[in-house]
ZAFI-440824 format. One line per field, with one value per residue (C-alpha): y, x, z; residue in three letters. Coordinates in nm, 2 decimals, padded with zeros to 4 digits. Each point is the difference from the previous one (the first is absolute). Layout:
<atoms>
c2 c(Y/...)
c1 c(X/...)
c3 c(Z/...)
rest c(ALA/...)
</atoms>
This chain:
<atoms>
c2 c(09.64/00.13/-00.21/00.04/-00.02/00.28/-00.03/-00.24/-00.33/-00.11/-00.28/00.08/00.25/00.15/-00.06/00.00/00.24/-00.07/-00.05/-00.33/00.13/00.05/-00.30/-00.12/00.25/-00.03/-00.39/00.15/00.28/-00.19/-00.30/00.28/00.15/-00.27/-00.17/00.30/-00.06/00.33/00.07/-00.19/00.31/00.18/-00.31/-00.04/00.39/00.00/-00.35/-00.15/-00.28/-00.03/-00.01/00.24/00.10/-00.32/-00.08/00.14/-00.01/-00.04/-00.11/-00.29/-00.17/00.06/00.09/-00.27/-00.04/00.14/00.34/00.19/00.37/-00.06/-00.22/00.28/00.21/-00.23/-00.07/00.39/00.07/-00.29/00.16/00.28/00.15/-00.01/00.01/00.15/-00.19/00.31/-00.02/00.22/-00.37/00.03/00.37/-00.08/-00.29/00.07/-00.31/00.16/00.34/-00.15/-00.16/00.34/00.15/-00.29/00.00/00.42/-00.02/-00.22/00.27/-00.14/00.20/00.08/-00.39/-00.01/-00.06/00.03/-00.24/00.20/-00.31/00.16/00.43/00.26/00.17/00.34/-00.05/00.13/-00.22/-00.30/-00.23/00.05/00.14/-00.31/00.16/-00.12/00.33/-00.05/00.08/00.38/-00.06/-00.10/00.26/-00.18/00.17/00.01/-00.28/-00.12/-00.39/-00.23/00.01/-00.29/00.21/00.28/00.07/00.03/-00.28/-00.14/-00.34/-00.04/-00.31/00.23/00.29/-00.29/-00.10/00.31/00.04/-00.31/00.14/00.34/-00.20/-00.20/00.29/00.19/-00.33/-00.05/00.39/-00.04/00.26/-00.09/00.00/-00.25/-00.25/00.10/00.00/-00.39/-00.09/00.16/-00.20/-00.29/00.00/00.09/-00.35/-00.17/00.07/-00.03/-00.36/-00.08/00.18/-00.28/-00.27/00.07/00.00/-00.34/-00.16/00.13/-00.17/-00.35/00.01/00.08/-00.25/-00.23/00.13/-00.07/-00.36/-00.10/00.13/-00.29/00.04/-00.08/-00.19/00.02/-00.26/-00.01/-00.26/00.04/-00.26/-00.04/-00.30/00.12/00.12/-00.24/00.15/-00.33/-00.15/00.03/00.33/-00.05/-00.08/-00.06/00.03/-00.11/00.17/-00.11/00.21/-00.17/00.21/-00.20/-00.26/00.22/-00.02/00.29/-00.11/00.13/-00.05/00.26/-00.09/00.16/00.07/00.39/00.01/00.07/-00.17/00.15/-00.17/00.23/00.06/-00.15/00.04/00.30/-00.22/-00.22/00.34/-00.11/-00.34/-00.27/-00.19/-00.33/00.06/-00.25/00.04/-00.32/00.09/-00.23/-00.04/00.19/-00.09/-00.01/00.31/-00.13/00.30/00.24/00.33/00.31/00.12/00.35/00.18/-00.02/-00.33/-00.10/-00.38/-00.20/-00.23/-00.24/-00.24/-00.39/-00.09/-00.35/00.06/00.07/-00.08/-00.31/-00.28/-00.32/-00.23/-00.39/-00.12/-00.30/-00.21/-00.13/-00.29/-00.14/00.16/00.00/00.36/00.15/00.08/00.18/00.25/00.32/00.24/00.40/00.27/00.32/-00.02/-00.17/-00.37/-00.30/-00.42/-00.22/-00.26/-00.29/00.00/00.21/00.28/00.37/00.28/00.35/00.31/00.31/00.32/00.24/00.26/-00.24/-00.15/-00.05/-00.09/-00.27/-00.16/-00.08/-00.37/-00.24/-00.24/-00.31/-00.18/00.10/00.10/-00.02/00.38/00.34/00.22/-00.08/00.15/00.05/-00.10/-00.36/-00.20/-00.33/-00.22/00.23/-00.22/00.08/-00.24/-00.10/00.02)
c1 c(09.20/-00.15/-00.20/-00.20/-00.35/00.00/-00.30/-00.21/00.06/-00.17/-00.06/00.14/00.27/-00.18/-00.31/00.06/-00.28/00.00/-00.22/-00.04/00.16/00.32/00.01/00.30/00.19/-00.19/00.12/00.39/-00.06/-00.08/00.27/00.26/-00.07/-00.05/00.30/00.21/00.27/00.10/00.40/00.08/00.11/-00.31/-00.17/00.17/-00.01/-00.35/-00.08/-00.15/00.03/00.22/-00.36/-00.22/-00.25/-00.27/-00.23/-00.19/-00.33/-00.09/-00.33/00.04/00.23/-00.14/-00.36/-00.26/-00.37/-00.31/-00.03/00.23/-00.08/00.03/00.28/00.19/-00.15/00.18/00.29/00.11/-00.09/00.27/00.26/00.30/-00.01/-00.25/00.28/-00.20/00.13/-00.10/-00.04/-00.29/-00.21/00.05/-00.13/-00.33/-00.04/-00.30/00.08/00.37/-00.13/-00.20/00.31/00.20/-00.31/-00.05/00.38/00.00/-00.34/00.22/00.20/00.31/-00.01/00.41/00.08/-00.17/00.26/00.02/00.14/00.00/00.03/-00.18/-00.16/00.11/-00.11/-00.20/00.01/-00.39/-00.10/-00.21/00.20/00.34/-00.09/00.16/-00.15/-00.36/-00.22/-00.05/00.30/-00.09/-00.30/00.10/00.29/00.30/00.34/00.20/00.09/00.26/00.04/00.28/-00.04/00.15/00.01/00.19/00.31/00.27/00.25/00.06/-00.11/-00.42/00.07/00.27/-00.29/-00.28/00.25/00.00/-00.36/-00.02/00.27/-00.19/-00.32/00.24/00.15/-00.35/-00.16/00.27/00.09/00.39/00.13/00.04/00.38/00.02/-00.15/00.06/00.39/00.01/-00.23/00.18/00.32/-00.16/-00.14/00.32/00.16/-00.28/00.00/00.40/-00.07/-00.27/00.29/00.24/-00.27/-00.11/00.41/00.11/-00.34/00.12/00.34/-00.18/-00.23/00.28/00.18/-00.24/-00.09/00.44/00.00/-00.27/00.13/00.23/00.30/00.35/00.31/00.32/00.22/00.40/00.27/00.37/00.25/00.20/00.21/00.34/-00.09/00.15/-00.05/00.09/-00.31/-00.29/-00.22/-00.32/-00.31/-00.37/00.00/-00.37/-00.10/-00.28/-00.13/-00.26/-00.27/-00.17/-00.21/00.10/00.30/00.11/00.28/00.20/00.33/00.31/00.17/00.33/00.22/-00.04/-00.36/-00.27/-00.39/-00.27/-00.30/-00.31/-00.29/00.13/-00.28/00.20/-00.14/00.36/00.23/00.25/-00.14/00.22/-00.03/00.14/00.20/00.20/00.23/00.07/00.26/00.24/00.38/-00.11/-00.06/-00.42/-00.10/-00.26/-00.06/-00.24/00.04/-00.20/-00.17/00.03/-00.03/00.35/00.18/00.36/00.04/00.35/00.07/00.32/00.10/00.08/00.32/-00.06/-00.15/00.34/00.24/-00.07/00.18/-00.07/00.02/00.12/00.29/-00.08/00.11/-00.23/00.25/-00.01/-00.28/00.19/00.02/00.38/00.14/00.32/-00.01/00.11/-00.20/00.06/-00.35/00.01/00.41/-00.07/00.12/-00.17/-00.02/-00.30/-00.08/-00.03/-00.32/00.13/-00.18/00.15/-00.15/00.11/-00.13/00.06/-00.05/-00.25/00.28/00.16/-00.34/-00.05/-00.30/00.24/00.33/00.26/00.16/00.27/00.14/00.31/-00.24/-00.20/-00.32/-00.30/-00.06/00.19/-00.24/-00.22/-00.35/-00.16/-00.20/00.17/-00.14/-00.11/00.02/00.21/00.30/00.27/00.16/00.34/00.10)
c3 c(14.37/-00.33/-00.22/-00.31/00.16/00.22/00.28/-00.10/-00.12/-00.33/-00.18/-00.33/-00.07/-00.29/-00.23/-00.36/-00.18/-00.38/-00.32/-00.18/-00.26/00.22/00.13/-00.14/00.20/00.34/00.00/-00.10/00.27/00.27/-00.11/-00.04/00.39/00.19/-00.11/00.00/00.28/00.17/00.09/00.29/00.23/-00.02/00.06/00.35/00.03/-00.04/00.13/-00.32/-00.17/-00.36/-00.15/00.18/-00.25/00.06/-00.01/-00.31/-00.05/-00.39/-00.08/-00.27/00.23/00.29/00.06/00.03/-00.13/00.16/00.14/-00.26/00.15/00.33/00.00/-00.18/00.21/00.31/-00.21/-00.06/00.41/00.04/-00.22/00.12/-00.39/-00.27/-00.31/-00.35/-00.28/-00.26/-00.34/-00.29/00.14/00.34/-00.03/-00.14/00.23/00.26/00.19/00.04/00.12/00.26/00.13/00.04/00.15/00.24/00.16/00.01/00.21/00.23/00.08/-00.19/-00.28/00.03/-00.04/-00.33/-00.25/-00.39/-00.27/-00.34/-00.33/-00.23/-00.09/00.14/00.33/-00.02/-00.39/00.03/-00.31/00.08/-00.26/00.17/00.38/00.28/00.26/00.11/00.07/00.35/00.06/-00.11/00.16/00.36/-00.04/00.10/00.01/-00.27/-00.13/-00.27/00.02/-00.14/-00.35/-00.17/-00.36/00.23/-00.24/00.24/-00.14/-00.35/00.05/00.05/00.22/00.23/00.01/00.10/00.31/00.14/-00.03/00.20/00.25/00.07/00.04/00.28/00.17/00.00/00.17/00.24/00.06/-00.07/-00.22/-00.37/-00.04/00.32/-00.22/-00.35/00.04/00.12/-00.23/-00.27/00.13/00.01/-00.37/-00.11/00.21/-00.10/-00.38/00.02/00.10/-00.24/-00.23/00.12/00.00/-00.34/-00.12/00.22/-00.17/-00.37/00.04/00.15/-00.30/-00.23/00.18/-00.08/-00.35/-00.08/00.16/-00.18/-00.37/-00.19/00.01/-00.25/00.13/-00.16/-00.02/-00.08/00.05/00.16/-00.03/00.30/-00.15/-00.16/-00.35/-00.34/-00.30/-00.13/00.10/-00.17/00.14/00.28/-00.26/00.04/00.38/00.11/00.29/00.21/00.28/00.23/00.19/00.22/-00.20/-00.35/-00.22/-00.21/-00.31/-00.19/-00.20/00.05/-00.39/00.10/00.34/-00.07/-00.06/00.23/-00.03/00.17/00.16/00.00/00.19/00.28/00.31/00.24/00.28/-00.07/00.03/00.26/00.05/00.01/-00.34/-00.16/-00.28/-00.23/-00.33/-00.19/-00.30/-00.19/00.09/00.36/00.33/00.08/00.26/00.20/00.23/00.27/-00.07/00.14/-00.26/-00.15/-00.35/-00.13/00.08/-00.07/00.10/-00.02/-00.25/-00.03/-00.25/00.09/-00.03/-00.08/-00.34/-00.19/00.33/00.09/-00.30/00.06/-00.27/-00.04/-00.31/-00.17/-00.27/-00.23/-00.20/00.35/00.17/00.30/00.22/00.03/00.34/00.02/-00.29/-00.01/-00.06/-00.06/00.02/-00.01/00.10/00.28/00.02/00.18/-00.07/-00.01/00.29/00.02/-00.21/-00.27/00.20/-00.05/00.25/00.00/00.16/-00.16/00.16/-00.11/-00.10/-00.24/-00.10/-00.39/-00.25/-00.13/00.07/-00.16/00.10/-00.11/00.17/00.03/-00.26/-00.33/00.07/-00.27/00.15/00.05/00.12/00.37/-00.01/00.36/00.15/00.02/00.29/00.06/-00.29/-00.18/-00.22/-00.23/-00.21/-00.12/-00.33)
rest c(UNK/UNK/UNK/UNK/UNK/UNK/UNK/UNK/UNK/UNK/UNK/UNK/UNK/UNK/UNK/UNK/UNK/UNK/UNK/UNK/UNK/UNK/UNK/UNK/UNK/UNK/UNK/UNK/UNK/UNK/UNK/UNK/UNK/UNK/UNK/UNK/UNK/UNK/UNK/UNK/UNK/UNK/UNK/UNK/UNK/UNK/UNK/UNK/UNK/UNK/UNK/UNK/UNK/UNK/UNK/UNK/UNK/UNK/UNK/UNK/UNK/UNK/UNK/UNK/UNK/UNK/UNK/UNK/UNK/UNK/UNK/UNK/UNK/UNK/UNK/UNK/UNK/UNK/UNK/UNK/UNK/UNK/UNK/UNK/UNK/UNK/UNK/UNK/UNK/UNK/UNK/UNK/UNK/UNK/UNK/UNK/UNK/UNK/UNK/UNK/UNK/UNK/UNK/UNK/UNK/UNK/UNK/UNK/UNK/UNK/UNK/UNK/UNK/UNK/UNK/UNK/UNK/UNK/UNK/UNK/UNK/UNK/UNK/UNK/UNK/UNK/UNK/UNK/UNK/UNK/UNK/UNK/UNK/UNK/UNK/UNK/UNK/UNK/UNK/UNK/UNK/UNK/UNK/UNK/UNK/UNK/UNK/UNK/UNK/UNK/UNK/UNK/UNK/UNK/UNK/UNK/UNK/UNK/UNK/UNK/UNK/UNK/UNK/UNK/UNK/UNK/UNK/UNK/UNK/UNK/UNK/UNK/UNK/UNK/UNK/UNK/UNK/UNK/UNK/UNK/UNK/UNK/UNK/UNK/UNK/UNK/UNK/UNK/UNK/UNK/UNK/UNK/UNK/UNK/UNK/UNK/UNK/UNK/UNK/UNK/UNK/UNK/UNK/UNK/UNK/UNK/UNK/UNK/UNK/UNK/UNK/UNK/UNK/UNK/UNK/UNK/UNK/UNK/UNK/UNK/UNK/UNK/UNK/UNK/UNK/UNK/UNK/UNK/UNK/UNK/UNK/UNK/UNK/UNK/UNK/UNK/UNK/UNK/UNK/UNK/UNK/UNK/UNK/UNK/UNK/UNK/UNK/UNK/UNK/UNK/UNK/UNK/UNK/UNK/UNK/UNK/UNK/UNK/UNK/UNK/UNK/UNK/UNK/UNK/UNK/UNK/UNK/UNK/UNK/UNK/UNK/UNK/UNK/UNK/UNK/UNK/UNK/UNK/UNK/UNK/UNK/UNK/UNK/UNK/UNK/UNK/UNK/UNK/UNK/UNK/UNK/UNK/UNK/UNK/UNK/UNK/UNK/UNK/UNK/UNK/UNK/UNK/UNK/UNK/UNK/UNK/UNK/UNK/UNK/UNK/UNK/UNK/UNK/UNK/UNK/UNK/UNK/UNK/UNK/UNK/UNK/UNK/UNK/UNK/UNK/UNK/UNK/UNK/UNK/UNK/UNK/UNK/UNK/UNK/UNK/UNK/UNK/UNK/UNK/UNK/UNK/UNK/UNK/UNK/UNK/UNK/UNK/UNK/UNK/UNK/UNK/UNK/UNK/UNK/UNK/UNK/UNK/UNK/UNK/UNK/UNK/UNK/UNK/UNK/UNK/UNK/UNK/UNK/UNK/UNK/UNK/UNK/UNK/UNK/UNK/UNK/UNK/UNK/UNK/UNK/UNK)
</atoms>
């Protein structure tokens, strides 16, 4: 079974070497390895784990007070690689020189490892040189590094990830495309589903951002009763439409109009809602509805306003009522009670604003005007 620590067992996978100027990227460097989970067949190929490359030794996080030289001196003895974060700092750092020259006097100088962020290797000039003079010094093969600045792709971040990866496959000695491939697929799934994350949280917030704008109802009338033109038309319709412990009115003034109620709250967009339409001559509509931006609600007129004639005959000279007359609305023919009481129902079809009337006696009146309920008396001549 092969495994990244060939040998010898160590306490650390690799020691991070850097200048305090760099130490923003030593802390991302040894985040970015230790947590960087290797394809699962070479893991079982090779016996790893998914996260091989820990632990990593970086001094801010991890070294303690007291003793500074020679518990580097112990730390970098413990450590499979010494990894060289280089940069024009790093180069004219003593303390980083030392470092390199420690690890190659262990013998280990091929597992010394370099991260380019900033310069440019074997520039020769002092203000741009990443590489710290002891490595001239000492001799050591010829070395390259993963550059993050290394123009390969387009995209800096895309040209920084494969830095990271040939750091990887140099620390773990897996050939480049092994890793690079995969890890290109997986940036591509991953950014795909931040692509689908960022769109599915766009539509909730515009979701959001739409149910919270007001919003205008519209409001028409259909009469389902059979149609007069005799009667007078649907006018002044109040409408009333309750939402929850709020009412919203307004008055339709004809049957073919429409009234809109704005800046409704979208929270009431198919909600069940009250509704009520009190007109004259018509029946009330007292009414749930599901609520929605263009309503059309039914409307139909009482027949009892100008249908229903009921109406006593009386004589004044002897203020007695008269049973027994004939009496003739409309064409149609009926005779008062007992009372002197006439009642007649008209249908709406036949339905009038007035009547005429005559009957077997002479009548003070010609000419019946609805409504004529209750008390209602016409007299004889």
């Amino acid at each position: 079974m092969d495994s990244p620590l060939t040998n010898l067992q160590y306490k650390y996978f690799a020691f991070i070497s850097y200048n305090s100027h760099d130490i923003k990227w030593g802390k991302r460097l040894q985040k970015k390895l230790e947590h960087y989970r290797m394809p699962a067949t070479l893991c079982s190929e090779r016996g790893w784990v998914r996260t091989p490359i820990k632990p990593v030794f970086f001094a801010p996080t991890d070294i303690q007070p007291g003793g500074l030289s020679q518990e580097l001196q112990e730390r970098l003895a413990a450590s499979r690689h010494l990894i060289v974060i280089c940069s024009p700092h790093s180069a004219k750092s003593e303390w980083v020189g030392k470092e390199i020259e420690f690890f190659h006097q262990l013998g280990r100088t091929q597992d010394i490892h370099f991260f380019i962020v900033d310069g440019e290797p074997h520039s020769g000039n002092p203000d741009t040189e990443c590489f710290n003079p002891v490595v001239e010094k000492l001799g050591l093969p010829e070395i390259l590094g993963a550059n993050i600045h290394e123009k390969i792709h387009h995209l800096p971040w895309l040209n920084r990830e494969r830095a990271y990866v040939q750091l990887i496959s140099k620390l773990l000695n897996v050939e480049f495309d092994t890793i690079w491939k995969r890890h290109r697929r997986q940036r591509r799934i991953k950014a795909m589903a931040w692509a689908v994350g960022a769109l599915v949280l766009l539509a909730v917030l515009l979701g959001v951002w739409h149910n919270s704008q007001p919003m205008d109802v519209t409001l028409q009338v259909k009469e389902t009763s059979v149609h007069n033109n005799n009667l007078p038309p649907l006018k002044d319709a109040v409408v009333t439409l309750a939402l929850d412990n709020k009412t919203e009115t307004d008055t339709l003034r004809t049957i073919d109009g429409k009234l809109v109620f704005r800046n409704i709250p979208h929270k009431y967009l198919n909600q069940p809602v009250h509704v009520t339409i009190a007109c004259r001559d018509f029946l009330t509509t007292d009414t749930v509805i599901t609520l929605t931006k263009d309503l059309t609600l039914n409307i139909a007129r009482d027949p009892a306003v100008y249908g229903d004639i009921h109406f006593q005959l009386y004589d004044p000279m002897t203020e007695q009522y008269l049973p027994g007359v004939e009496v003739t609305i409309e064409g149609q023919n009926v005779q008062s009670d007992e009372t002197g009481t006439v009642a007649l129902q008209i249908p709406l079809s036949a339905q009038r604003e007035k009547y005429p009337i005559s009957a077997s006696i002479s009548l003070h009146e010609d000419t019946l005007y609805p409504p004529c309920t209750g008390s209602y008396m016409i007299f004889k001549k």
